[in-house]
Each structure stands twice: as C-alpha cells, then as structure tokens.
N, C-alpha and C positions, 0 to 999 in steps of 0.2 A: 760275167765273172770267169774268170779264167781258170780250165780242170787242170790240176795237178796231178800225173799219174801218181794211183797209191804207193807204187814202189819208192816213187820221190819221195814222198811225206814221209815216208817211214825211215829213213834215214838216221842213224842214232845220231849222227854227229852234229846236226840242224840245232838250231837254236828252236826252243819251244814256241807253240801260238799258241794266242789265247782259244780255249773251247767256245764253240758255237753252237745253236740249237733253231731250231728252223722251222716253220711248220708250211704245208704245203698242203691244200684241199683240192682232190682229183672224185672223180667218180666211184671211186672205191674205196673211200675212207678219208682219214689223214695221216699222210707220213710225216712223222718227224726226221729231217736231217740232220745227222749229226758233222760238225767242221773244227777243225783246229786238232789241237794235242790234248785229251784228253789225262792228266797227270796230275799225282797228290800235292805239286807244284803252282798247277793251273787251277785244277775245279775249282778253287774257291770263290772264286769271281763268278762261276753262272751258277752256284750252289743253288741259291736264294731263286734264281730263274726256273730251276729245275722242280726246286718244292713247290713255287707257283703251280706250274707246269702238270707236275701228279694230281694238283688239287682240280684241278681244270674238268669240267667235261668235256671230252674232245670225240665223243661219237662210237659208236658200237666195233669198230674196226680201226686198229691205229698199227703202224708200220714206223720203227723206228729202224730209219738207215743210216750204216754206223761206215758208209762208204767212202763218205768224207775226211773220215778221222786219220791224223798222220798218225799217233801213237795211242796206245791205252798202256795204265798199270794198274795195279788193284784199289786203286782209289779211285780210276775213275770209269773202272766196270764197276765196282759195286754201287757207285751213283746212277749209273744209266740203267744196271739191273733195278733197285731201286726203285726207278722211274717207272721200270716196266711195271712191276708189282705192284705198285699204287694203281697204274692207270686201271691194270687188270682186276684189281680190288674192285675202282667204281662200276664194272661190269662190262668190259670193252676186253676188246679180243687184241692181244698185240703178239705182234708178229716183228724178229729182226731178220734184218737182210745185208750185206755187207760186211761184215765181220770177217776179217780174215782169218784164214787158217791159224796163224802165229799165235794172235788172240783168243782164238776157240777156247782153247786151253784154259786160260785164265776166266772167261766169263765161265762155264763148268764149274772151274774150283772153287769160285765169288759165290756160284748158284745152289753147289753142295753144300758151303758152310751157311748159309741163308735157308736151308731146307732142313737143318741141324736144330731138333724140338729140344731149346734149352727148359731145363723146370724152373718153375713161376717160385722164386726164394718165399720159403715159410715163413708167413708172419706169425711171431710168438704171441702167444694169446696173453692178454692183457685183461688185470683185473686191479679193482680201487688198492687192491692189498697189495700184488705184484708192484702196483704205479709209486705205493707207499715205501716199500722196502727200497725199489730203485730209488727213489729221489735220496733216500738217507746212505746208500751206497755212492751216491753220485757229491753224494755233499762231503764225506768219510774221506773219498780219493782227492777232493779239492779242498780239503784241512792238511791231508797229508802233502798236498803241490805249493800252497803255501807256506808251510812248516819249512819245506824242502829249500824256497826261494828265501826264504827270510836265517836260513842257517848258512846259504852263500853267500847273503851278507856282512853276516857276523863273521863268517870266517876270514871273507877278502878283508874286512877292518882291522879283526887280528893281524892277520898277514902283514898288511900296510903300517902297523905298529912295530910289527919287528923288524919291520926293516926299515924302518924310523929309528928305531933300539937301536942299530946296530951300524947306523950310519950310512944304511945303503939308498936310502930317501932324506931329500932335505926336512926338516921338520917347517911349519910353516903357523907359527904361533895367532901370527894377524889375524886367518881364517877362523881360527878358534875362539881370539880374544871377541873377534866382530859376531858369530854364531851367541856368545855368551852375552854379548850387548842386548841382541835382538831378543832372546829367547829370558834370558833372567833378567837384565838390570831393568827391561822396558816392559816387564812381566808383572816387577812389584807393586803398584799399585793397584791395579788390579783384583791380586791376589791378595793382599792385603786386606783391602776394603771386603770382597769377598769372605776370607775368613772373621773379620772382625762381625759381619753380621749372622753368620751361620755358628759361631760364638756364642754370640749375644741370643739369639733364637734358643738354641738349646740349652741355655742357664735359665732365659724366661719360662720356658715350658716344664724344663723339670722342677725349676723353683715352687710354680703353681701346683704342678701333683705333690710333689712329698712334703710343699705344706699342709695338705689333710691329713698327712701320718705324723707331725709335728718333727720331718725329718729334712728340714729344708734346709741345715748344713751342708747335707750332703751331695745337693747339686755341686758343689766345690769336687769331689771326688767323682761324678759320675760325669763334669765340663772338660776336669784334669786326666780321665783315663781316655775318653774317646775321643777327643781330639788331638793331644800328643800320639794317642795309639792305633786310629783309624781315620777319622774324618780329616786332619790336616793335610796327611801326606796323599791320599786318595782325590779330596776333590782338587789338591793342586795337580796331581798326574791328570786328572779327567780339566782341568783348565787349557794343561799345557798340550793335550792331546788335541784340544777344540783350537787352541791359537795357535803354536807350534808345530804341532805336527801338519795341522792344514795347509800351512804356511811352504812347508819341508815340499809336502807332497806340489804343492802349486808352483814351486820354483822349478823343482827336478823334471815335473811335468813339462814345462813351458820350456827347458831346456831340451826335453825328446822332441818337442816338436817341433823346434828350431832348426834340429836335427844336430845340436851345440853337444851333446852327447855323443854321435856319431866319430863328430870333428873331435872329441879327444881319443877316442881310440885310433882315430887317422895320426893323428902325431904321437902317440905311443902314450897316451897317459890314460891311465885307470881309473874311469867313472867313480868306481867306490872311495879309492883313495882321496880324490879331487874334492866330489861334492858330498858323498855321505858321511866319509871320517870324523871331517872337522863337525858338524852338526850332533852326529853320536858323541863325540867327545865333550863338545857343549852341554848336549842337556844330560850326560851324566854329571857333573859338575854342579851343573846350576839347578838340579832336581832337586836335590838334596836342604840346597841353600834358601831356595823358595818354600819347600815345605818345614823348614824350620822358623821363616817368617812367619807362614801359614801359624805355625803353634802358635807364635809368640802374639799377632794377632788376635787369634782366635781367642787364647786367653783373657787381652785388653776388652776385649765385647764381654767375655762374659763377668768379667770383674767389675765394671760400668755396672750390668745388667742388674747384676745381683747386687750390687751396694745400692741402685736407685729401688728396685722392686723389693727386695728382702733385708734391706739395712745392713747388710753383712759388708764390715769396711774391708779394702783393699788389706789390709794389714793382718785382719782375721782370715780374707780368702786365701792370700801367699801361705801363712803358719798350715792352715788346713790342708791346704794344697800340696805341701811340702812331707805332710806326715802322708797323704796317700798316693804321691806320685814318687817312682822310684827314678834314676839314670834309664836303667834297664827298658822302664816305661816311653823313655825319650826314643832312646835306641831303637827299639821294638818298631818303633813309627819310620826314622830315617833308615833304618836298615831296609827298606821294602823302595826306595829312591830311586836307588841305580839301575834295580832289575825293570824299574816301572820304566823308567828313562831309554833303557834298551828296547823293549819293546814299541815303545811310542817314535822312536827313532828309523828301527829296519821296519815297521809297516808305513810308516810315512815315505822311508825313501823306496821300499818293493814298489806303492803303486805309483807313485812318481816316477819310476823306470816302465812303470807297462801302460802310459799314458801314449793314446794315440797319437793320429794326425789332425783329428777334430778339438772344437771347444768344448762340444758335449762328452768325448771323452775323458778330459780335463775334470771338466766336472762330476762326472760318477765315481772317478778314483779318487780325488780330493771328497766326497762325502764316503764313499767306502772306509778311506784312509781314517776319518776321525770314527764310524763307526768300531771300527774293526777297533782301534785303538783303544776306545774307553772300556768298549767288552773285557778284553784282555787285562785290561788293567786291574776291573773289580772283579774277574777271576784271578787274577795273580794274586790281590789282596785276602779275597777268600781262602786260596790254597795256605797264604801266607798264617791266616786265623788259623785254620786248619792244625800248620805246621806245630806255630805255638803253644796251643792248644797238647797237642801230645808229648811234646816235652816236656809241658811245664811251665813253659815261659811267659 
C-alpha cells in the first residue's frame, strides 16, 4: 500500500475517501488503524463496522491509530471517541496515537461534551387514578380534534356553496342527482321493508300489554306518536349511517389511497368541493325523504298488525290516529333529518380523508366512520328529546 504523507491527506480541497478501520496484532496489544476521511459525510458506511468493533473483545491493550486519517469533523471524532469508550468499558486499556495537532482540538471538545453528566428525565409516577384521569384528558383533546376537523368541513362546503351562489364555481347538478340515486332512490326498499316491520313489532307488543288494561285502542296513539316522532327518522339515520355513510367513507378512502385526492389539489380543485359537497347535499335531501317513507311504512305494519291481532280496521286506526297525531308531531320527527344528514355526511367524508396507504387502514376508518356516525346520531336525537321537552313541544 502506498503512504500518503499526512500533510497530503489533509488537504481541504481533495475529494473525500471512504473511512477505513484495520486491526493489526503485534506483541503489545492490538492497534487499530484508522484510513480514509473520517466526515458526517462518510462515517455512515463503517458505522455499523465500528458498533461491531466496540462489541468485540479485542484484549487488555488496544491502540487506536488515527495516523492514517486525511481528515476528521465532529462526527467522526465522536464515532472513534465512542469506539474508544466502549472498548474501554469492556475492560481494555486504549490508548490513541496519531492524532494531529489540528484535530486535538476537536477530539477534547467531543470528550468534554461526552464527560457532561446529563440528568436521567423524571419519570412521573403513575397510579390506576392518575392512568384514569389521563386516558379521559387524552379522550377530551381527541373530541375536541375531531369537532375541529369536522367544522372544516362544514365550513369548506359553505364556502363552496357561496361561491356556487354567486357564480364563482360552476354548479354541477349530475353529481348531486347521482349521490341522491345511490343514497335515497336505491335506499327505499330497504328502508321500507325495515320500518314496515319495526311498525308492525311495536303495534303487536303494545297491543298485547294494554290488552290487560282493556286499553288496546291506544296502541293506535302510542305506534302514531313514536314512530312519526322518534323511531322513523332515527333508525333511517342509523340505516343510512350503516349504508351510506360506509359507503362515503370507502370511496373517499380508496381515493386517498389512489393518491386521486392528492391529484386534485395538483390541478387546483378542492377535495371538499369535488367529492364531499355533492354527497352532503345528497343526504340532506334525501334524509328527510326516506324518513318520511320510514313513517309512512312503519305505519302500514302497524295497521296490518293491529287489524289482524286486535280487529281494529284500518278505517278506525286512520280516525284514532288522526285525533292523536298532530302536523307538529310529523314535523317534530323530520325536523331532526337534516342535522342527522350533516352529521352522517362530514364523519363519513373526515375519516375517508384520514385513510392511509393500507387496506387495513381502509377498514378501521370505514368501521370507525359508521361507529362514530350512529353514536352521534342517537345523541343528536336525545338532545333533540331533550330540546322538546323544555319548550313544550
């Protein structure tokens, strides 16, 4: 091999070599030689050689010579100090030798701040209570990051409406009419059939009790108040939350992953506007439409139910029905549609935007998305009881 004087090697304007490491077994030990440019540049290639290297037993005496080296900087003294202090760890004496003057400097200053007793971070003491309060603080600020992402939704769709209003965006009726196919017109059967037999269920079972109080007209007022005024428009939101909304979140998903999301903000168009607009706008619309089948439905069951179980003809349930259900009563049910609709809409398209690069991503936001969706719903419902409730209504 042929010596390069050190003056050569040192040279700033050279182009770098690779670091080198060497070992050599003499009657006095083992030296290691060091060769190449040792730089924050370089070392990463003999990194892995070096952590080898500390692990090593290399004998009660080791000599690392640093006589080789063209250049050092602080990256690659504190790898070779390093070196030293492991070996000297496993109980071996090391010793360097070659280090030039230039560099003295710098291995010192590597060795000062390496000699510097940082304090070992307090761990905060933990108990089942402290673990308890955390998780509900931890849950508290991740209602509130939610809350937060699902009101930039709703804002960007305003947004996008006004400037639809106002002629600064084309309107785009198709997407809306097709959103409304998918979500309402291919919804009604289902829903339908659904409420005709959760109808018919709760005319037979009331019919049965308030026949022992000889008060079995009245299932006609107690089929007419809770299903125009809870159960219709409730289990149609929790239907459409299970079909539609999965659906929202499975599309929007498949498109993050596509990276087909990405691609509209590369050609200037606005994810919300594109694909959550039309879809909010949909099932506000078609919310309303379905749970007023829902009533209509659910009614048909229980007028069947109760003419074949309690001989009450159709003709007596309508007159009955008519003297204890009010507009008001109708209203009271569809007025709770829209806000169910919204809901069900920006939690379907929130986690459909935070759908990874996986399928098993895919799928915990699409079961999140209908979870989160139905909660909210029969809390909306409740506050809406609630609401009622104290005015009057």
């Amino acid at each position: 091999m042929l010596d390069v004087p050190q003056s050569e090697q040192r040279q700033p304007g050279r182009e770098a070599a690779a670091p080198t490491i060497d070992a050599d077994k003499d009657g006095g030990g083992l030296t290691l030689r060091l060769g190449g440019d040792w730089l924050a540049r370089t070392v990463g290639g003999i990194e892995s050689k070096v952590e080898e290297t500390g692990k090593a037993d290399l004998g009660k005496t080791v000599t690392i010579d640093c006589s080789g080296v063209g250049r050092f900087d602080t990256s690659g003294a504190y790898l070779v100090e390093r070196l030293a202090r492991r070996l000297g760890g496993n109980g071996g004496n090391v010793d360097f030798q070659g280090i030039a003057d230039t560099d003295q400097t710098l291995f010192d200053a590597v060795r000062k701040a390496l000699d510097v007793k940082r304090p070992e971070p307090k761990k905060a003491a933990k108990t089942p209570l402290t673990d308890f309060f955390a998780a509900i603080g931890a849950n508290v600020f991740a209602v509130g990051r939610e809350s937060l992402s699902g009101l930039n939704i709703v804002g960007a769709a305003l947004y996008g409406a006004g400037r639809r209003l106002t002629g600064q965006t084309r309107w785009r009726p198709a997407a809306i009419v097709n959103q409304m196919d998918r979500m309402g017109v291919r919804a009604v059967p289902i829903i339908a059939l659904m409420s005709f037999l959760i109808g018919a269920v709760i005319a037979q079972q009331g019919a049965f009790q308030l026949r022992n109080f000889g008060a079995e007209i009245f299932v006609v007022d107690l089929v007419g108040i809770l299903q125009l005024r809870e159960i219709g428009v409730l289990l149609t939101a929790i239907m459409i939350a299970g079909r539609s909304g999965s659906a929202i979140t499975a599309e929007i998903g498949s498109m993050k992953m596509r990276e087909e999301v990405d691609a509209l903000h590369v050609i200037g168009l606005n994810p919300i506007g594109v694909l959550v607009f039309p879809r909010l706008v949909a099932l506000i619309i078609v919310l309303p439409l379905l749970a007023f089948i829902a009533d209509i439905a659910g009614l048909l069951g229980a007028i069947a139910i109760t003419w074949i179980y309690s001989g009450i003809p159709p003709e007596a349930f309508i007159t009955r029905m008519r003297a204890a259900v009010t507009v008001g009563t109708v209203f009271a049910g569809l007025l709770k549609a829209p806000f169910m609709a919204i809901l069900i809409g920006v939690v379907a398209s929130m986690e459909g935007l935070k759908v990874g690069g996986s399928a098993e991503s895919l799928g915990q936001h699409v079961t999140a998305s209908v979870v989160k969706s139905i909660f909210l719903v029969i809390f909306l419902d409740a506050v809406f009881a609630i609401f009622y409730a104290a005015i009057g209504y």
